[in-house]
Phi, psi and omega in degrees: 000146197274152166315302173357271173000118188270134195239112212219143173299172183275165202252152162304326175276008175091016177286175168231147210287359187242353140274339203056022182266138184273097216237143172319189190260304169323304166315332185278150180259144170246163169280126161281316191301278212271353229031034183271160196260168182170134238255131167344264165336321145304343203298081189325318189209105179275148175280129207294325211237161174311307233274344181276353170290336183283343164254008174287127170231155217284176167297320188282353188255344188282324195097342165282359124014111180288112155314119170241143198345147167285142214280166195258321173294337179083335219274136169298356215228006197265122182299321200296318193283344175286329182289351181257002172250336164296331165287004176290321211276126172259357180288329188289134170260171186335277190346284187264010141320283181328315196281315183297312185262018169260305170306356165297296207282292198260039138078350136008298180202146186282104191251024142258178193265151193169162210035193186252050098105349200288279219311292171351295199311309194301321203271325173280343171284339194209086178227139152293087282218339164249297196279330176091010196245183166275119215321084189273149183016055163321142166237152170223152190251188214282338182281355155109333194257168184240148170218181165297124163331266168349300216291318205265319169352278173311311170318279188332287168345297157347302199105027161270128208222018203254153126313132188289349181252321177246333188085019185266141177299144154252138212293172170276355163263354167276001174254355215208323145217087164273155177224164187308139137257118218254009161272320222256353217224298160306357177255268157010291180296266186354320211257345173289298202293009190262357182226119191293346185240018143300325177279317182273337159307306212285323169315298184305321210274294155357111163335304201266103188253142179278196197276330174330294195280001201278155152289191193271316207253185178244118201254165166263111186266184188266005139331309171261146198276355184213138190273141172127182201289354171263342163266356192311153135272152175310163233204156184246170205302140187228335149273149167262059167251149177275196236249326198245055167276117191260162166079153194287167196267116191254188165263351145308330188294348211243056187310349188273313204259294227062041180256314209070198162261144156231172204280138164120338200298143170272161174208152194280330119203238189294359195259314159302268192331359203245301186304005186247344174082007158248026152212120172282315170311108178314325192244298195282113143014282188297098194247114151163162191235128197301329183257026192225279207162110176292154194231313180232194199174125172233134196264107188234001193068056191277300166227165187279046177218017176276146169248055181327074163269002170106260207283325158205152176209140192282128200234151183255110207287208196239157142154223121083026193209141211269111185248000239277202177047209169253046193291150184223338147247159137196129181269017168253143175270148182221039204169136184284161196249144158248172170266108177193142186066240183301329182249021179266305205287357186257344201248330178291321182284329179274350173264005182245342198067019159322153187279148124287041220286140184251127161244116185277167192217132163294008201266320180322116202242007174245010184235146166263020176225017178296168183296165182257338172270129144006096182130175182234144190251161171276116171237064224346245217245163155192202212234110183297139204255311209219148161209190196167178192207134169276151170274130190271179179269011149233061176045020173260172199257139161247154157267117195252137168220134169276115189254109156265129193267127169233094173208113135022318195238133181324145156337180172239316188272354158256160194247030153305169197257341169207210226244246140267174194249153168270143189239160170270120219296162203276149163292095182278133159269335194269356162276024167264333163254017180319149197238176171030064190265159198220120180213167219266144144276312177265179180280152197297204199243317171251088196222160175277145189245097170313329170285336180241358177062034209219158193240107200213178165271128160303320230188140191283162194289121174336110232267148195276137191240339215258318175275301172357301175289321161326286168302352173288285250269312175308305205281007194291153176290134170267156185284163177274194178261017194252290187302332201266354174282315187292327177302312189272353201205032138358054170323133156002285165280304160256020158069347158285186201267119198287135182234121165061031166318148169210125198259112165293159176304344186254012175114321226263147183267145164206169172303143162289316166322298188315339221241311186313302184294344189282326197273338213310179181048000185288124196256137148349309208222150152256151182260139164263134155191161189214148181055025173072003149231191220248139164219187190305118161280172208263131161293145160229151218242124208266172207222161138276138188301331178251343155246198172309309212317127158267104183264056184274313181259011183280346172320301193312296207216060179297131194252171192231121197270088156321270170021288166287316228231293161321314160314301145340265157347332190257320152351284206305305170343293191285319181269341251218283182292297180313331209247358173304304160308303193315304170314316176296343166276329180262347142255024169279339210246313174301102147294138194276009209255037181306334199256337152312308209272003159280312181294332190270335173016164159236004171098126179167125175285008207230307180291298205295331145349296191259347165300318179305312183275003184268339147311310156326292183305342171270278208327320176297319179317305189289337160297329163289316189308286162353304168298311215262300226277303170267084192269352174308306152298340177276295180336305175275348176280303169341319177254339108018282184281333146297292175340324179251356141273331149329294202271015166275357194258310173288010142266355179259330192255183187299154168276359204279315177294000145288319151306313158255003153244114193284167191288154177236150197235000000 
């Protein structure tokens, strides 16, 4: 291959920009200078030998990098003149020359200046130090810099055991389980939501879709590890009912389609069916809340001690079944069923005469009026009568309810011309031996209406607990950026806004002060001895302040994650500048002319009084304002003023409880 030849890296999606071919990670060559990857075979001068890929560098860090002629056009706006302006730049060392015109070519980032500059701002604070890109499921290690979850993976895998940046060991529990720092992923969103069309990608990009934005079907994200209908997210909802809805799905509920549900409709399975609102549970049988009321039921063949006749039929609560761990099924029972939770709500319905809705499933394989297709039917509403509680047939006691169907609309398995009728309850044998039997007294809630020949509420329908918490939930106080800050980027330890951050090996953030004062007076080693010598002494092993975790030697050499801390800092800033109006309005209501209204005084103790405290009162204000918004200074004035209490309370108390109980923030 001729020098001549334009010589171009593999792309951020792994292709190579000049075959478009995708070559494995075992296939790819990296650059030591910049690390960027790139395929052997495009390669003008490939390195000949194994032993030369580990000093091997790229064209563009070697200098070998073909120049090509100046545009005949001249124009500045031209890739050849921004790379001669990047080779211009003497502030730039190689690496990011190199790292600017490879991000030249695959368009990546713009490196001269322009626009206002924020996406810049985002992508150099929080670069990937091996991919060179912006930080995906950061990690950060104990030397303060962070890379990609994927990136350092690979980086190990390797035999590397270094930082990609400094060369600093990496601990053996960060090679082995590293986990995300979920303060640097919050910062990322923070400095991103600050730019609207930074913001609406990262919207668009995002799993947790409001129901607006769901597709029709039930989709697979990229979140889950294994494609298909059991990892599918839900699809979205199409009636507008809450969640703890009693009674049928009408076509008023549906303002988009005007369908509503009707009796018969198929669904392929519980994932159609949720979207429709008449079964909400991915899994459990049972809709309903234990002090409220159950709303659905799904007939699945769950246990053999269930009874199908169609118009009614006797159903088996839930519960009397060892799930612990991650069992998700188990058909044996090993513990008798109560009325509780799921067979309390079932047992509430049947004393109130709550609607039901029934949904049959084909896996019931003992009933004759289950679907003949594949998937689950609607067969509208019915009516819990009688409940009670049995020795089931693998010899534990069950909770048995008796389901009588009342709906409007015909059966799917009957040809009547409308829909029921009240009928008389069918003869149960097995209620001579019911124990804790339960049957409704007043009148239901859901009764057929003679006059109108209808199946309707006697009594208005139970108030929604559910849209309630929503609308709570909505109408909730939004945090300001001073509270969303203390929230996402915390310490640990003094609950403030992290100053001189430092990241542990389990993930977790703290002040580098806080964590030096939390361990400070602790001795290293216990001295061991028996029997009047001395014996080997004993490592002691510091825990992390919010976990299990051991960080004894991560102690040894607290690094300060820049990174995290230029962010933080630009946060405060940004927030800081947003809460500036606000303050002003609100001492705007406060005359400002206190120190007139002290000169003018007439000496009276009672005014001079109340001047003090609306100083006191400013004065406190403004410290809070201080703490949250300057946290660097309110901070040292804090351990300052700690300090000197500390060290009057430890000339007073022993030295061994100075030892051992570390100061607390």
């Amino acid at each position: 291959m001729s020098d001549n030849v334009k010589q171009l890296p593999i792309d951020a999606s792994g292709a190579c920009m000049l075959c478009g071919q995708h070559p494995a990670e075992e296939e790819r060559l990296i650059c030591t200078a910049c690390a960027s990857p790139w395929h052997p075979p495009c390669l003008a001068s490939p390195p000949e030998t194994r032993s030369l890929v580990g000093s091997w560098e790229c064209p563009d860090c070697s200098g070998l990098a073909p120049v090509p002629p100046p545009p005949a056009s001249g124009s500045d706006d031209s890739i050849v003149a921004r790379t001669r302006a990047i080779e211009a730049d003497l502030t730039l060392t190689p690496a990011e020359k190199a790292r600017l015109r490879q991000d030249l070519l695959t368009g990546s980032r713009v490196p001269l200046s322009g626009g206002d500059g924020h996406d810049d701002d985002v992508d150099d604070k929080f670069i990937c130090r091996i991919c060179m890109q912006l930080l995906y499921k950061p990690v950060s290690m104990g030397c303060g810099h962070n890379a990609c979850l994927k990136c350092l993976k690979t980086w190990i895998n390797k035999g590397n055991r270094t930082c990609v940046t400094c060369r600093t060991e990496i601990s053996k529990t960060m090679a082995s389980r590293p986990k995300i720092n979920d303060s640097i992923v919050d910062a990322i969103r923070l400095l991103k939501s600050s730019n609207p069309d930074r913001a609406r990608a990262a919207a668009q990009a995002c799993p947790n879709l409001d129901n607006d934005n769901r597709p029709d079907a039930a989709f697979t994200t990229e979140r889950a590890k294994k494609k298909g209908r059991a990892n599918a997210a839900s699809g979205k909802i199409f009636v507008r009912v809450p969640e703890d809805h009693f009674g049928p799905i009408l076509a008023e509920h549906d303002p988009e389609k005007n369908l509503g549900v009707s009796v018969g409709d198929m669904w392929e399975d519980r994932q159609d069916c949720r979207q429709w609102g008449v079964h909400r549970p991915h899994i459990a049988g049972i809709a309903g809340q234990g002090k409220y009321g159950a709303q659905s039921v799904v007939l699945a063949g769950g246990y053999e001690d269930d009874e199908d006749h169609g118009e009614w039929f006797l159903y088996t609560g839930s519960g009397g079944r060892d799930l612990s761990g991650n069992k998700r099924t188990n058909k044996e029972q090993s513990f008798n069923q109560k009325f509780t939770k799921y067979n309390e709500a079932l047992r509430r319905s049947c004393l109130k005469g709550y609607p039901v809705r029934v949904v049959r499933s084909s896996k019931e394989k003992r009933s004759s009026y289950v679907p003949s297709k594949p998937g689950y039917r609607y067969d509208g509403i019915y009516r819990i009568e009688k409940c009670w509680r049995k020795d089931g047939a693998q010899g534990f006691k069950v909770c048995r309810f008796l389901f009588v169907r009342c709906d409007n609309s015909r059966a799917p398995w009957s040809s009547d011309e409308h829909g029921d009728r009240p009928r008389e309850l069918p003869e149960i044998p097995e209620l001579a031996l019911a124990e804790n039997l339960v049957a409704r007294v007043e009148q239901p809630s859901w009764d057929f209406d003679a006059a109108d020949q209808c199946w309707k509420w006697t009594r208005p329908p139970p108030h929604s607990v559910k849209a309630s918490k929503e609308n709570k939930q909505k109408r909730g106080r939004k945090l300001t950026a001073t509270q969303q800050l203390q929230k996402a980027f915390g310490c640990k330890i003094c609950s403030n806004v992290m100053t001189l951050p430092v990241t542990s090996p389990c993930a977790h953030n703290f002040c580098k002060s806080c964590l030096e004062d939390f361990f400070s007076g602790q001795a290293q080693v216990r001295e061991r001895s028996a029997g009047g010598r001395s014996l080997r002494t004993k490592k002691i092993i510091f825990k992390c302040p919010s976990c299990s975790a051991d960080i004894t030697d991560f102690l040894k050499n607290l690094q300060v994650n820049r990174e995290l801390e230029s962010a933080i800092q630009d946060l405060q800033k940004q927030a800081q500048d947003s809460e500036e109006p606000r303050q002003q309005e609100d001492d705007g209501s406060v005359p400002d002319n206190d120190s007139d209204d002290l000169e003018d005084s007439t000496g009276e103790e009672e005014e001079e009084d109340d001047d003090e405290e609306e100083e006191e009162e400013d004065s406190v204000g403004d410290e809070k304002v201080i703490e949250v918004m300057d946290v660097s200074s309110a901070k040292r004035q804090k351990v300052d003023a700690g300090e000197g209490t500390s060290s009057s309370a430890s000339e007073n108390a022993p030295d061994e409880d100075t030892e051992k109980t570390p100061p607390t923030h």
